[in-house]
C-alpha positions as CSV (number, residue, x, y, z in Angstrom):
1,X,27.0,49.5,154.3
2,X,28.3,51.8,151.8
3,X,30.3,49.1,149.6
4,X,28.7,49.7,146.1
5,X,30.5,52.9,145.5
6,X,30.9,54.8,142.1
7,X,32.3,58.6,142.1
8,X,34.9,60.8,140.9
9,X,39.0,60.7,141.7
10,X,39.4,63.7,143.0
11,X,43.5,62.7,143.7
12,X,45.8,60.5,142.3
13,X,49.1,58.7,144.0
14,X,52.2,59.0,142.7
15,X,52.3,55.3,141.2
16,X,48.7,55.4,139.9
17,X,48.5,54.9,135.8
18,X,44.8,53.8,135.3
19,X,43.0,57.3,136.5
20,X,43.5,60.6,135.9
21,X,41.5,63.3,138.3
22,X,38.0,63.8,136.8
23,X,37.6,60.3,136.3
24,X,34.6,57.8,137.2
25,X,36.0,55.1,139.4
26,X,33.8,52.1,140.8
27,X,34.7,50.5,144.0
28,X,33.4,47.1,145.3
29,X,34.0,45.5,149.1
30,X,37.4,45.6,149.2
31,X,39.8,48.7,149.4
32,X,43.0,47.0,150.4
33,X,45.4,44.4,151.2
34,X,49.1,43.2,152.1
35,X,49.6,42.0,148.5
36,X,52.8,39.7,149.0
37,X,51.2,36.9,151.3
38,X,50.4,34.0,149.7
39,X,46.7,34.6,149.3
40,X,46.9,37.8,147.1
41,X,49.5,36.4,145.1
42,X,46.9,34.0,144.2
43,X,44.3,36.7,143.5
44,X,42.6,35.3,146.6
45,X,42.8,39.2,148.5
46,X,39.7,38.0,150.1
47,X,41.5,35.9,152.3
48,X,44.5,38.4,153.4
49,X,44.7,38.7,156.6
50,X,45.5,42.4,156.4
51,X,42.5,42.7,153.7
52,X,40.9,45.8,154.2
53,X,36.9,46.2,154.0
54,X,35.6,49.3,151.8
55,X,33.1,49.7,155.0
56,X,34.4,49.5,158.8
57,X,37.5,48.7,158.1
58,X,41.0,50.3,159.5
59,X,43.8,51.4,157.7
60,X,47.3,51.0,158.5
61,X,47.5,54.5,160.6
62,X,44.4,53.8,162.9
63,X,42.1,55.5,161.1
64,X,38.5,53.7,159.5
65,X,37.3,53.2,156.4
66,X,33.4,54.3,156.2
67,X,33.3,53.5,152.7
68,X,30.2,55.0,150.2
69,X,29.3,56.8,153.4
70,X,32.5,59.4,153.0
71,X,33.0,62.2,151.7
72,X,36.3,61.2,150.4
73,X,38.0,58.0,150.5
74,X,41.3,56.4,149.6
75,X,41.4,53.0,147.4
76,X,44.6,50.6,146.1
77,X,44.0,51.4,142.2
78,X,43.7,47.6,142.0
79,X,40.4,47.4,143.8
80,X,39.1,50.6,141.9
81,X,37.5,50.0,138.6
82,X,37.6,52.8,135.8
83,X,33.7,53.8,134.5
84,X,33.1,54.5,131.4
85,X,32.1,57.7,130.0
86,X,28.2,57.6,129.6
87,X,27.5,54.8,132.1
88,X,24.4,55.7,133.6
89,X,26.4,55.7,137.6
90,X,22.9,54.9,139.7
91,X,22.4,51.3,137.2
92,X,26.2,50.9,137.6
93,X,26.7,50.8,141.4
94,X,24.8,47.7,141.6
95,X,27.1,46.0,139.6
96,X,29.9,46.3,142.3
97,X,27.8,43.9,144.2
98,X,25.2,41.9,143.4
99,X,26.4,41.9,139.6
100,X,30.4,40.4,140.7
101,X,28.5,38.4,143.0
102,X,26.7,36.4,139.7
103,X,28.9,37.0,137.5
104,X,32.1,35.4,139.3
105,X,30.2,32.1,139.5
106,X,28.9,32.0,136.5
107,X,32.1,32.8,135.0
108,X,34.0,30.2,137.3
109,X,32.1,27.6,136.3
110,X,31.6,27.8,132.5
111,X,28.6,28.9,131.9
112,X,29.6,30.5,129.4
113,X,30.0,27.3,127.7
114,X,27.2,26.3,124.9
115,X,24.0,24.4,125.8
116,X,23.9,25.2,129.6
117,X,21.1,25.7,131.7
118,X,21.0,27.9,134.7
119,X,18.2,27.7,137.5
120,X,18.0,30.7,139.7
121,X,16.7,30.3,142.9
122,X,14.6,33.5,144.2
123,X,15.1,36.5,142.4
124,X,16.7,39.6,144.9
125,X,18.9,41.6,143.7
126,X,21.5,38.8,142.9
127,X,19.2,37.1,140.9
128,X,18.5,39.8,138.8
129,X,21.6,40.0,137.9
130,X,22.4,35.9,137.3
131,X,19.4,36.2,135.4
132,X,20.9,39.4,133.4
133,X,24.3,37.3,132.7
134,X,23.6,33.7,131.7
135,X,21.3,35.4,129.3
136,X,24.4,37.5,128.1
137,X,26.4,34.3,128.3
138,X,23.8,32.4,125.6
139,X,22.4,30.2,128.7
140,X,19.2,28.8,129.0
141,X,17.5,30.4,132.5
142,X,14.7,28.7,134.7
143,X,13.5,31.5,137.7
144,X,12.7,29.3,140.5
145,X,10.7,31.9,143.1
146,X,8.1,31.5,145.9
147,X,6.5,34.4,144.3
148,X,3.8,34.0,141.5
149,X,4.0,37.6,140.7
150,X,7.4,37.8,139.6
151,X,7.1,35.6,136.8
152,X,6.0,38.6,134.0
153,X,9.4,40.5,135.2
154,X,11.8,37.3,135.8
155,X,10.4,36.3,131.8
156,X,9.0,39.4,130.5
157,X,11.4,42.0,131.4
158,X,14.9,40.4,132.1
159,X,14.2,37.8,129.7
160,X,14.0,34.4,131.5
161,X,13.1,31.6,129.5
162,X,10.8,29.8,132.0
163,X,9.8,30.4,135.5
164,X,9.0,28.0,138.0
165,X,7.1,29.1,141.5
166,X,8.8,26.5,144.3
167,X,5.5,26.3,146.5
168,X,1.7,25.5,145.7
């Protein structure tokens, strides 16, 4: 769908301060939105009704948004995040949406917190990376998958502490 987007600003607005050209920018779902209704003044852009998706969206003009599938493309500087020099950009395109997707939960609800215990249920691409943060957090993580042979990558490689197949 072309929503996990990492690449470099090739142009800058006016009013931009966190890029320069040359820069490594990361861009997630969203491109744009109103910004005074009530819902992005609560940080809830999601909900705008003038939100505008990085993919089949339509900007103000008429004209759509084809997101990572452009050769160019035009992002609010708040939806654009600034990568790092020496970020490896293929491991970090992931994180744009699988990776907010666990983290924002994890985060939301505390599990950051000490003595918590996360079970993860399946183990896509999501999962990896729930798995990936509640270790970071200090969590204790169960991999619950109805897949025997995941069990040496959920515990072995991403370091789950147990694993737990959900079917006999």
């Amino acid at each position: 769908m072309g929503h996990e987007i990492v690449g470099q600003v090739t142009s800058i607005g006016h009013n931009v301060t966190k890029f320069r050209v040359g820069d490594i920018a990361g861009v997630g779902c969203i491109i744009g939105s109103c910004g005074p209704c009530d819902n992005c003044k609560q940080d809830l852009e999601n909900y705008c009704p003038k939100m505008l998706w990085t993919f089949n969206g339509h900007h103000e003009d008429g004209t759509r948004a084809f997101g990572g599938y452009s050769d160019n493309m035009v992002v609010e500087e708040r939806y654009a995040i600034l990568i790092p020099n020496g970020f490896a950009l293929a491991g970090t395109a992931p994180l744009l949406c699988a990776g907010i997707t666990a983290y924002s939960p994890l985060k939301y609800f505390g599990l950051s917190k000490l003595d918590r215990h996360l079970g993860v249920a399946e183990f896509g691409g999501v999962g990896h990376m729930a798995v990936k943060f509640a270790k970071a957090f200090g969590a204790k993580v169960t991999v619950i998958s109805s897949s025997p042979s995941k069990k040496k990558e959920a515990v072995e490689r991403l370091g789950a502490d147990s694993f737990l197949v959900s079917h006999n």
